[in-house]
C-alpha positions in Angstrom: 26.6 -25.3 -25.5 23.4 -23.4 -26.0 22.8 -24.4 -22.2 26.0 -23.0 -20.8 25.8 -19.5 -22.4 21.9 -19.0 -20.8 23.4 -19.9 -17.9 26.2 -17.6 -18.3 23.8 -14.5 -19.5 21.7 -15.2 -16.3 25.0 -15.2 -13.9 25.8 -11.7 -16.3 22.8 -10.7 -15.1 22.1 -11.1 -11.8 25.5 -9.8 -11.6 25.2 -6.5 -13.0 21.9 -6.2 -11.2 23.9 -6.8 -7.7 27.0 -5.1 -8.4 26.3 -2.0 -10.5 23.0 0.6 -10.8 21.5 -0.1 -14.3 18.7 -1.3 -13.1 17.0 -4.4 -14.5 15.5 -2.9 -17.3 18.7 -2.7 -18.6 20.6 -5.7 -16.9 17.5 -8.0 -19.0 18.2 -6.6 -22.4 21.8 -7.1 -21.6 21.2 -10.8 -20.8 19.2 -11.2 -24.0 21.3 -9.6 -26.0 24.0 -11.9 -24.8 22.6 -15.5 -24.8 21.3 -14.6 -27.7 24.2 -14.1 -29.9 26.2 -16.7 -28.2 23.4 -19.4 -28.6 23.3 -18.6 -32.4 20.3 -16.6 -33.2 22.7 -14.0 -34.9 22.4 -10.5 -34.9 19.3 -9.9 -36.7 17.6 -12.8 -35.1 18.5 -11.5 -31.4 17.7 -8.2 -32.2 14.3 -9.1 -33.8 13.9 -11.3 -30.7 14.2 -8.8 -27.9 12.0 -6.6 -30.2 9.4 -8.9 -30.8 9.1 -9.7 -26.9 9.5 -6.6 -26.0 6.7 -5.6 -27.9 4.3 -8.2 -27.4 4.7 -8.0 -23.7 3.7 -4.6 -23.9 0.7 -5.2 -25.9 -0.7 -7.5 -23.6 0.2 -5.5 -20.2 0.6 -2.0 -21.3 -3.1 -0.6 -21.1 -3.7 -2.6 -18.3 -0.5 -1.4 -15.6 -1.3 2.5 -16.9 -5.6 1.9 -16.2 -4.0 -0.4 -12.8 -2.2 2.6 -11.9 -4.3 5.2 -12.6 -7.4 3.1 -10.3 -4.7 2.7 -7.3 -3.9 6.2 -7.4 -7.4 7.3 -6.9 -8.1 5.0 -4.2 -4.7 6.7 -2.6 -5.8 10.4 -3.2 -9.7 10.2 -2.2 -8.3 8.2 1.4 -10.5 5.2 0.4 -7.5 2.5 1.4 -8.0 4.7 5.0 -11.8 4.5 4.9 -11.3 0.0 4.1 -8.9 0.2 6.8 -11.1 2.1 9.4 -14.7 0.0 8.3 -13.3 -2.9 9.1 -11.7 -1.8 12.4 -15.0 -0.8 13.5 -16.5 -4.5 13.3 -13.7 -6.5 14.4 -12.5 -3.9 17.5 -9.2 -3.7 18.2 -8.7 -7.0 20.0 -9.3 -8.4 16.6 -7.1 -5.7 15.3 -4.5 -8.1 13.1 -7.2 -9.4 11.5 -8.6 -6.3 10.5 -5.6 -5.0 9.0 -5.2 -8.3 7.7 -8.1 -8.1 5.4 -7.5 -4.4 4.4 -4.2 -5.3 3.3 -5.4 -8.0 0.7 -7.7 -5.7 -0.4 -6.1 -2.9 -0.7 -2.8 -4.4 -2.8 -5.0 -5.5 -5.5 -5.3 -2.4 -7.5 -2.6 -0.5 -5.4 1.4 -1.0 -5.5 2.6 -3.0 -2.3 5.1 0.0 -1.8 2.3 2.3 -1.5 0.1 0.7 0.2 2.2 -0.1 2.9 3.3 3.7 3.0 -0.2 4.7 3.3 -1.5 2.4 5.8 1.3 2.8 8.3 0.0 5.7 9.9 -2.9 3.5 10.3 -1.1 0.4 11.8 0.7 2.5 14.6 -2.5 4.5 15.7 -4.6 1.0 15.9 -1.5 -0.2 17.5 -1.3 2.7 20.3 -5.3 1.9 21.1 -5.4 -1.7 21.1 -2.0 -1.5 23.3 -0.8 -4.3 21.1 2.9 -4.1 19.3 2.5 -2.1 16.0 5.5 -4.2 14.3 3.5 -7.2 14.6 0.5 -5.6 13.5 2.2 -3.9 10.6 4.0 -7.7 9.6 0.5 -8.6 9.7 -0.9 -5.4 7.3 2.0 -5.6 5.1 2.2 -9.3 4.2 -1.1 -9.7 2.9 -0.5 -6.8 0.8 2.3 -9.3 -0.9 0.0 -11.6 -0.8 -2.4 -10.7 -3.1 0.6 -8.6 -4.9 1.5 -11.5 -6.0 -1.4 -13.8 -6.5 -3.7 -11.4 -8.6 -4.2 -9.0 -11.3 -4.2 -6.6 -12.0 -0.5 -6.0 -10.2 2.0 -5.9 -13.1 3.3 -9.1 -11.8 0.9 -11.6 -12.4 -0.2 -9.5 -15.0 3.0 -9.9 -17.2 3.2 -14.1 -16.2 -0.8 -14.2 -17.3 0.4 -13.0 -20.3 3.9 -15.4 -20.7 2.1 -18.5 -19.7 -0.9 -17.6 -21.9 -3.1 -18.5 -18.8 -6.8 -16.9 -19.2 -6.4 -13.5 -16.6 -9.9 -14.3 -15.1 -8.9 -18.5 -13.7 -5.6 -16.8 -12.7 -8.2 -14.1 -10.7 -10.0 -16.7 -9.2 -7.2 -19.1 -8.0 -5.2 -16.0 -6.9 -7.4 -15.0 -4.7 -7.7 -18.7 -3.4 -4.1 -18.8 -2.6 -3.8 -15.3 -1.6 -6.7 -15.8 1.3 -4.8 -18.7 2.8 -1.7 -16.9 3.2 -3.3 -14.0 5.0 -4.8 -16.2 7.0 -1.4 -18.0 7.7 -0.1 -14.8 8.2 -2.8 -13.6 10.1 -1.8 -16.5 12.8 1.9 -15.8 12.4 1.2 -12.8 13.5 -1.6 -13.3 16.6 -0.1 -16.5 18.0 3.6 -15.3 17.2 5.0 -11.7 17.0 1.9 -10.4 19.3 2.9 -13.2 22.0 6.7 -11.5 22.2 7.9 -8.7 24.5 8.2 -5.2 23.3 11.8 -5.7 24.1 12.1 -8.2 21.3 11.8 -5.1 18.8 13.8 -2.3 18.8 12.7 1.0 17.2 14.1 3.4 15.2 15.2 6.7 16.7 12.4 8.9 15.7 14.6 11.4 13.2 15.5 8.1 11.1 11.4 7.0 10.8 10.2 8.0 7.5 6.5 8.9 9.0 5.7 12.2 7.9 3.4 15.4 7.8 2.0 14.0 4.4 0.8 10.4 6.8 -1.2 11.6 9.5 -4.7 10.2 10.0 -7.6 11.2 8.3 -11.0 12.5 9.6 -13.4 10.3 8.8 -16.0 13.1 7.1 -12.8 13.4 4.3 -13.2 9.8 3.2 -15.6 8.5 0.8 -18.0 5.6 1.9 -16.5 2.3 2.9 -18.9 0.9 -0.6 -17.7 3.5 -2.5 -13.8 2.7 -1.5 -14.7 -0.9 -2.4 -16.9 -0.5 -5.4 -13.8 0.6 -7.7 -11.7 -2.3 -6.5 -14.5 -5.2 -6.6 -15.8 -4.1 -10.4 -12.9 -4.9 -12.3 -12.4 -8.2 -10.7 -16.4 -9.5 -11.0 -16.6 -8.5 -14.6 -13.3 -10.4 -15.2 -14.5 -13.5 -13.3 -18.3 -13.0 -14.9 -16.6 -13.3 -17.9 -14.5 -16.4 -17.7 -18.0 -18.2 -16.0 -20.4 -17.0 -18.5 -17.8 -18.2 -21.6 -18.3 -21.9 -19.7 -21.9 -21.9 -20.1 -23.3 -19.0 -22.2 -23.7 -20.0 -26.0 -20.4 -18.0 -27.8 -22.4 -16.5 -30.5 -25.1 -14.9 -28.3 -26.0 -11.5 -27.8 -25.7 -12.3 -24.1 -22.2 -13.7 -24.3 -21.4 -10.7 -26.6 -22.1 -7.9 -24.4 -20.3 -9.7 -21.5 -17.3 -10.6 -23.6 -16.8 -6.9 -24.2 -17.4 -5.9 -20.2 -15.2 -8.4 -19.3 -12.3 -7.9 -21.8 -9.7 -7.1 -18.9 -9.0 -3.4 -20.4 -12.6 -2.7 -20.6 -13.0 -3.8 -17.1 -10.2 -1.9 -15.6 -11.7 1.1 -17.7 -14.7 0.7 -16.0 -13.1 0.6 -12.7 -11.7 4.1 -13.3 -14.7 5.4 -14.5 -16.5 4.3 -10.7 -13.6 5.5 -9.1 -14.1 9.3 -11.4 -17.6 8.5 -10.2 -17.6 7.7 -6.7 -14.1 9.4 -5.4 -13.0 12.5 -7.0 -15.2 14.3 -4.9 -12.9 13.6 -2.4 -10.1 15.2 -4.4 -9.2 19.0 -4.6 -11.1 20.2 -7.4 -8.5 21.3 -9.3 -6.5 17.6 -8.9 -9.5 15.4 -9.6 -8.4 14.7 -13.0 -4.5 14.5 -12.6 -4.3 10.9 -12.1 -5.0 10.0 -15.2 -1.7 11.7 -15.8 -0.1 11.8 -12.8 -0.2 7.7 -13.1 1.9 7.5 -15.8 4.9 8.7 -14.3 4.7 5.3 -11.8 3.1 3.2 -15.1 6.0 3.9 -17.6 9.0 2.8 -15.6 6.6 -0.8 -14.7 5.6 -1.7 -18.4 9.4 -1.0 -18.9 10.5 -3.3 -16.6 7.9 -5.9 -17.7 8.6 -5.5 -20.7 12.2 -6.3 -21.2 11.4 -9.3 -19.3 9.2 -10.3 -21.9 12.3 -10.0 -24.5 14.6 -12.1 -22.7 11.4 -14.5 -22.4 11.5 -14.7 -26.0 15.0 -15.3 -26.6 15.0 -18.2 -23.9 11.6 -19.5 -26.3 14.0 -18.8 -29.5 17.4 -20.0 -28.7 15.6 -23.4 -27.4 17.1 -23.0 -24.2 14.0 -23.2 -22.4 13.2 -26.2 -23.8 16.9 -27.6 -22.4 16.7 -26.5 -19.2 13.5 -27.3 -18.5 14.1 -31.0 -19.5 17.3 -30.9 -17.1 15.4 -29.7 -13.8 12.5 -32.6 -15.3 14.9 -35.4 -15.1 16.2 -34.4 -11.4 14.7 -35.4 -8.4 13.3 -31.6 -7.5 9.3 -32.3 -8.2 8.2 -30.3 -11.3 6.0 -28.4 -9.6 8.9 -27.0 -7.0 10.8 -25.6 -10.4 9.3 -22.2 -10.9 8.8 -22.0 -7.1 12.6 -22.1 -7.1 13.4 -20.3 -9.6 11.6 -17.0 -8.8 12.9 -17.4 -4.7 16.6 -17.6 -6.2 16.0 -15.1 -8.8 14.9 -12.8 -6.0 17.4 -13.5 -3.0 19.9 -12.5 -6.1 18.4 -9.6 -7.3 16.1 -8.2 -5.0 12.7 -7.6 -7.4 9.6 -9.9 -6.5 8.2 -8.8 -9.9 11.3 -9.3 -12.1 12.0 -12.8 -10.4 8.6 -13.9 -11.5 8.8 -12.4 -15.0 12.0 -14.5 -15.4 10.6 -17.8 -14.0 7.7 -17.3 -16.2 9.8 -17.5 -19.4 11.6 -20.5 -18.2 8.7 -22.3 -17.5 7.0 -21.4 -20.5 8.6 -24.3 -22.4 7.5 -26.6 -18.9 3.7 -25.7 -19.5 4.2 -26.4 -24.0 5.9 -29.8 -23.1 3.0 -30.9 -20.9 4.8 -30.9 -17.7 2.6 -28.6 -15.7 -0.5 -26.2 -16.8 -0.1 -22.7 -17.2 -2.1 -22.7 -13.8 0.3 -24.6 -12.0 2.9 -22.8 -13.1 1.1 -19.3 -12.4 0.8 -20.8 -8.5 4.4 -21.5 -8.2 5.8 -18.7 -9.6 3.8 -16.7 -7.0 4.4 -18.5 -4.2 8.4 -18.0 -5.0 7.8 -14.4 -4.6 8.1 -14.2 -1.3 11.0 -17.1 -1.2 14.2 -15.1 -1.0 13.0 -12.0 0.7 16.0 -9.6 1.8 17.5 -6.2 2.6 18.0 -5.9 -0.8 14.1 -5.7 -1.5 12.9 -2.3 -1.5 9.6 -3.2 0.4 11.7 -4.8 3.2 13.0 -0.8 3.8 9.7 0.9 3.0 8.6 -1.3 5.8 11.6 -0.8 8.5 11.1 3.4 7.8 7.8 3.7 7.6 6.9 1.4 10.5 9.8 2.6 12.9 11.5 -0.3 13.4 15.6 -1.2 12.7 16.1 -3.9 10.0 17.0 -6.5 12.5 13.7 -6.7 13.8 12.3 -6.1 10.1 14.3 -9.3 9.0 12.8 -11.5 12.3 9.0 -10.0 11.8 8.6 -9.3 7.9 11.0 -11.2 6.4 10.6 -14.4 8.5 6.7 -14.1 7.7 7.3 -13.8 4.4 10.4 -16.9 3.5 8.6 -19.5 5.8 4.8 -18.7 6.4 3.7 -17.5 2.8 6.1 -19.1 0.5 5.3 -22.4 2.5 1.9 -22.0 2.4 2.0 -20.8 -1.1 3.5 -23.5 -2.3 1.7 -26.4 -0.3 -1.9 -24.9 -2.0 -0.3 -24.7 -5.3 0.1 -28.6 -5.0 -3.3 -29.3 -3.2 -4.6 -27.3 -6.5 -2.8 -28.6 -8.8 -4.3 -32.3 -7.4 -7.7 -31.2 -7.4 -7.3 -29.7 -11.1 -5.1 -33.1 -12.1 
């Protein structure tokens, strides 16, 4: 019975995430509220439920999407995404131009929002596109799915932030396999693109009329004298990230109770590491800022913070009432004794979760909770499970994703061709590949 009723809260859910405009914050809490009540928690329980996950989620991801935020929005005000973007131009030339903007994107999404990113590299994309004479729909497919590549694969984006914290997987092996996986794709995607979408006519795409393009005043390139350094863009990005992976090495062979271990313990601790990537960024870019704006993203940030540890957050309450009501355990036992391959589970889950409802981030909060009781039965690691889930993400990619818009606007382009560049990149080349490294990990780690 217990079964039924979570799958009747989900349907509830996804349904009042398609149909109305509460917004899955809401829709989540709605679900839990439901399943729990009908799968015999009681009030107290369910209530104490949602508030316990609610809660805990934000203590584990709270600090981390505000110091995530305030890092990206520094590396979007000082133009160091532009100055990554422009370096690496430089070396490769524009005949190599996908590849370029390949790299920039998976560096750039890593401490900056995919939505962003995009908006502030396509100016970029279309100039490089003019003076390589190649198409700049291709090259933005290119530049925009390796931004979701490593949106998905690596911290500190809330995503695999908040499924760090479900699956209690250690943030710094998730770092390090992320990055794996997320170099792969953008090399699949790199070759999607170059062998592909560059290899069609420009008659294949069809722009927007130039009063529908959202490209303006705000977007326009850049001197190069107005952007920091291409080391200083990077430094702030690559800090974080070493300390983080310094830390999960050194705990392997450094004695715990050493003075050595101790000081890199604390510089690693991922708030302390993020912290320290703000501070470089303070450091090395806010010279770059007005004078009198050099310190407003540190509040400015939790405008775009607040709404994401929200989000996250309720998905970590209807996590918990999945964990209580024992419904995990259920339905993870059911999808175990079909035929689907354990590791395919999660994978599915988050690509249905998002073809319903649109979010990348709240598809993989979801499948997190549900394979959750997967990872305690012994079914799969927490590792395997992280892969998976992020390889869904881009599995079920729509018009009803917002990115899939940012892109058609920004980039100039009507959502037919966005659907046969962007979103045909993104539901065969990097969920496929996504998923095949998960399982060519997951035999290496087995």
């Amino acid at each position: 019975m217990n079964v039924i009723m979570f799958v009747v809260g989900l349907v509830l859910m996804f349904a009042l995430m398609i149909k109305t405009k509460y917004g899955p914050f809401i829709c989540m809490l709605i679900a839990g509220l439901f399943i729990g009540l009908t799968s015999g928690l009681g009030t107290k329980g369910t209530i104490d439920g949602l508030v316990g996950g609610f809660g805990g989620t934000c203590k584990s991801i709270g600090l981390l999407v505000i110091f995530g935020t305030i890092l990206g929005e520094y590396l979007e005000k000082s133009n160091a995404c532009q100055k990554i973007a422009t370096t690496l131009l430089k070396y490769t030339g524009n005949k190599n131009a996908s590849a370029a903007l390949s790299i920039t994107g998976f560096i750039v999404a890593i401490p900056v929002f995919s939505d962003v990113a995009m908006v502030l590299l396509s100016p970029i994309v279309k100039n490089v596109g003019k003076k390589s004479g190649k198409n700049a729909c291709a090259l933005g497919t290119a530049t925009a799915c390796s931004l979701l590549s490593t949106n998905a694969f690596v911290a500190p984006t809330p995503a695999p932030l908040a499924v760090v914290a479900i699956l209690g997987l250690d943030i710094g092996v998730s770092i390090a396999y992320g990055l794996v996986c997320a170099a792969v794709i953008t090399l699949a995607v790199w070759a999607f693109t170059e062998f592909y979408l560059l290899k069609k006519p420009d008659s294949w795409y069809t722009e927007l009329p130039a009063e529908d393009q959202a490209y303006g005043e705000e977007n326009k390139d850049v001197p190069e004298k107005e952007m920091p350094s291409f080391l200083a863009s990077l430094l702030p990005i690559l800090i974080p990230i070493i300390l983080i992976l310094a830390g999960s090495i050194g705990g392997q062979f450094l004695p715990k109770k050493s003075l050595a271990m101790t000081l890199l313990a604390f510089v690693s601790n991922k708030n302390i590491a993020l912290a320290l990537g703000i501070v470089s960024a303070v450091v090395l870019l806010a010279r770059y800022l007005p004078e009198k704006t050099r310190y407003t993203p540190m509040t400015s940030a939790l405008k775009t913070s607040g709404t994401i540890v929200f989000i996250t957050a309720a998905g970590g309450a209807l996590s918990n009432i999945v964990k209580l009501t024992g419904v995990g355990d259920a339905f993870a036992h059911a999808l175990v004794a079909s035929p689907i391959p354990v590791l395919l589970i999660p994978f599915l889950i988050t690509g249905f979760s998002k073809f319903a409802q649109g979010s990348g981030s709240v598809a993989e909060i979801l499948a997190a909770g549900l394979s959750l009781p997967m990872c305690e039965a012994g079914l799969m690691t927490p590792l395997e499970a992280f892969l998976s889930i992020s390889a869904g993400a881009s599995l079920g990619s729509h018009v009803n994703n917002s990115f899939t818009w940012v892109f058609s606007e920004f980039m100039g382009y009507d959502i037919k061709t966005t659907m046969k560049t962007l979103c045909v990149c993104q539901n065969i080349v990097m969920s496929l590949t996504g998923i095949i490294m998960t399982f060519l990990i997951s035999a290496v780690i087995r």
